[in-house]
C-alpha positions in Angstrom: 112.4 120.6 221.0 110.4 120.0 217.9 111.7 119.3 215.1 109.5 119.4 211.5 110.6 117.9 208.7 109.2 117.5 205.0 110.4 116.2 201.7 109.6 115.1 198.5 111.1 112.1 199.7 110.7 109.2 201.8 114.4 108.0 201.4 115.5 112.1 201.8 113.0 111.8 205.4 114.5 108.5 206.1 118.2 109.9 205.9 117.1 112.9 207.4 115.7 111.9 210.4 118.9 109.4 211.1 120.8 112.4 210.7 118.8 114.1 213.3 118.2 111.6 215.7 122.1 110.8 215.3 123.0 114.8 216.2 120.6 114.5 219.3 122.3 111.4 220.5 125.8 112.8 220.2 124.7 116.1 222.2 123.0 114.2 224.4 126.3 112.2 225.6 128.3 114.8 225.1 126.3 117.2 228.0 125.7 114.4 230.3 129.6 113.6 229.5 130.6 117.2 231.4 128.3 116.3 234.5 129.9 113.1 235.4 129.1 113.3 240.0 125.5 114.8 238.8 122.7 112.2 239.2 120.5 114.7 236.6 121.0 112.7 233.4 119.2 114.4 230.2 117.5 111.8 228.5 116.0 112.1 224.9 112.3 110.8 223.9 111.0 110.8 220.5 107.5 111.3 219.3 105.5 111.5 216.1 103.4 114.4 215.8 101.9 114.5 213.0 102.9 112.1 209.2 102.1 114.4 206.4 102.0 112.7 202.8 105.0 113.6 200.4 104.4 116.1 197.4 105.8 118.7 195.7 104.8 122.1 194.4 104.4 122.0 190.2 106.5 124.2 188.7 104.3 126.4 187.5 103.1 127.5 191.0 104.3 130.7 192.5 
């Protein structure tokens, strides 16, 4: 799964990454939690892609 995500702001990346990492984690437990004999455990990695500066779009742009 990949997962892009951009802001205006490092605090607003910071929170949303936690959130998403946090999401992955519980669906993560919760599938390997309904396979408990099965010796297939999903496991999660995380990579960075790609860091893109912050900015914003003036106002004045359409």
């Amino acid at each position: 799964m990949d997962v892009d995500m951009r802001s205006e702001s490092a605090e607003e990346l910071d929170r949303l990454d936690a959130a998403v990492r946090s999401a992955v984690a519980a669906a993560m437990r919760t599938e390997n939690a309904r396979w408990p004999v099965s010796t297939a455990r999903i496991s999660v990695q995380y990579d960075t892609i790609g860091i893109r500066p912050l900015g914003r779009v003036a106002q004045t742009c359409r």
